[in-house]
C-alpha positions as CSV (number, residue, x, y, z in Angstrom):
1,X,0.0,0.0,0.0
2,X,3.0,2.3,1.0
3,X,4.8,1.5,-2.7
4,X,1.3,2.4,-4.5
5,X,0.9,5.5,-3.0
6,X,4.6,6.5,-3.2
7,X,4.3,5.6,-6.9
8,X,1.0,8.0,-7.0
9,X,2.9,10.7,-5.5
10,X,5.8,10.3,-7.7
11,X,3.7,10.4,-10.6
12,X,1.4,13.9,-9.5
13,X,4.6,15.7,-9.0
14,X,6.2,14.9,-12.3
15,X,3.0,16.2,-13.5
16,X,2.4,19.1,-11.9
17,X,6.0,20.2,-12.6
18,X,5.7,19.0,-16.8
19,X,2.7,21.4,-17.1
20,X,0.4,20.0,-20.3
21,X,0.4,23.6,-22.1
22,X,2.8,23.8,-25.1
23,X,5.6,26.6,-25.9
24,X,5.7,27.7,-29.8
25,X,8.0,29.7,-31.8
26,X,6.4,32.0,-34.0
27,X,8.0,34.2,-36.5
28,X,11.4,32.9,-35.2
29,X,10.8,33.8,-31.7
30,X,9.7,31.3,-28.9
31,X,6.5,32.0,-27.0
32,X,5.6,30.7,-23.6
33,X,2.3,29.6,-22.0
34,X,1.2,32.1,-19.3
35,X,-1.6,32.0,-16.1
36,X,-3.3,34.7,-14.1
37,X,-0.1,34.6,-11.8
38,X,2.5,35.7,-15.2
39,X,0.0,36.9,-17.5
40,X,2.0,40.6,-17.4
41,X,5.0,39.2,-17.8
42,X,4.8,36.4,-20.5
43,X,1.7,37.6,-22.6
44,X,2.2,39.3,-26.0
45,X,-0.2,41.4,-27.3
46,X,0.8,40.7,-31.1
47,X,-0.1,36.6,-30.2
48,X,-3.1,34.6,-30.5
49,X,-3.6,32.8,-27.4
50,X,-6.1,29.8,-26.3
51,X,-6.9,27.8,-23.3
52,X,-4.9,24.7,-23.0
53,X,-7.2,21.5,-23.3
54,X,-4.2,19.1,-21.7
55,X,-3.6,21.7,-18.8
56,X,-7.4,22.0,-17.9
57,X,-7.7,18.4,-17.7
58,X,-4.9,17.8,-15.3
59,X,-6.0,20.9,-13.6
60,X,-9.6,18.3,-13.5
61,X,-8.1,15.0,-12.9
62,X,-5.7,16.3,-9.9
63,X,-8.0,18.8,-8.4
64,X,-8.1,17.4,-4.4
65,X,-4.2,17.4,-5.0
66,X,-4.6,21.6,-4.9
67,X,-1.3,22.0,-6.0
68,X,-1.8,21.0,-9.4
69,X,-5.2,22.9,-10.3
70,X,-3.1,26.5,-8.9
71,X,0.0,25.9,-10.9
72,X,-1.7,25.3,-14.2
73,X,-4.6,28.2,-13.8
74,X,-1.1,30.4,-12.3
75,X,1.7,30.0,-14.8
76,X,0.4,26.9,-17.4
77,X,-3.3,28.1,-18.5
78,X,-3.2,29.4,-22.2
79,X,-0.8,28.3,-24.8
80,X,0.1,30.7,-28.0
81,X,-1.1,29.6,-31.3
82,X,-0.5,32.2,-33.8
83,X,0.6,35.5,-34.7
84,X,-2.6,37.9,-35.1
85,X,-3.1,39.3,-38.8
């Protein structure tokens, strides 16, 4: 029972500190995904952004974990996806 949950925890943390939201390089220059917590500092007004499908459902699957659900809403929530025409 102690190995199981061990292995449990092991795997949480590894994803809570993968993140499921994906960087892209645009135009030469790489973008990052961005949360409430970083939105000043990693958002750019000239990029298209959505909301991350893989970081919502982690944020869903690992919600009584806390941790997980406040990282990826903080600094993981919206990947870029384009430059805006």
């Amino acid at each position: 029972m102690k190995r199981t949950l061990l292995i449990a925890a092991a795997l949480a943390s590894s994803l809570a500190l993968a993140g499921c939201g994906n960087d892209k390089t645009i135009n030469g220059k790489n973008y990052k995904t961005y949360g409430v917590f970083n939105e000043d500092a990693q958002k750019d007004d000239g990029i298209k952004y959505e909301v991350s499908a893989g970081s919502v459902i982690c944020a869903i699957i690992f919600v009584e974990t806390v941790f997980v659900p406040v990282y990826v809403v903080g600094w993981d929530l919206f990947q870029p996806v384009k430059a805006k025409q």
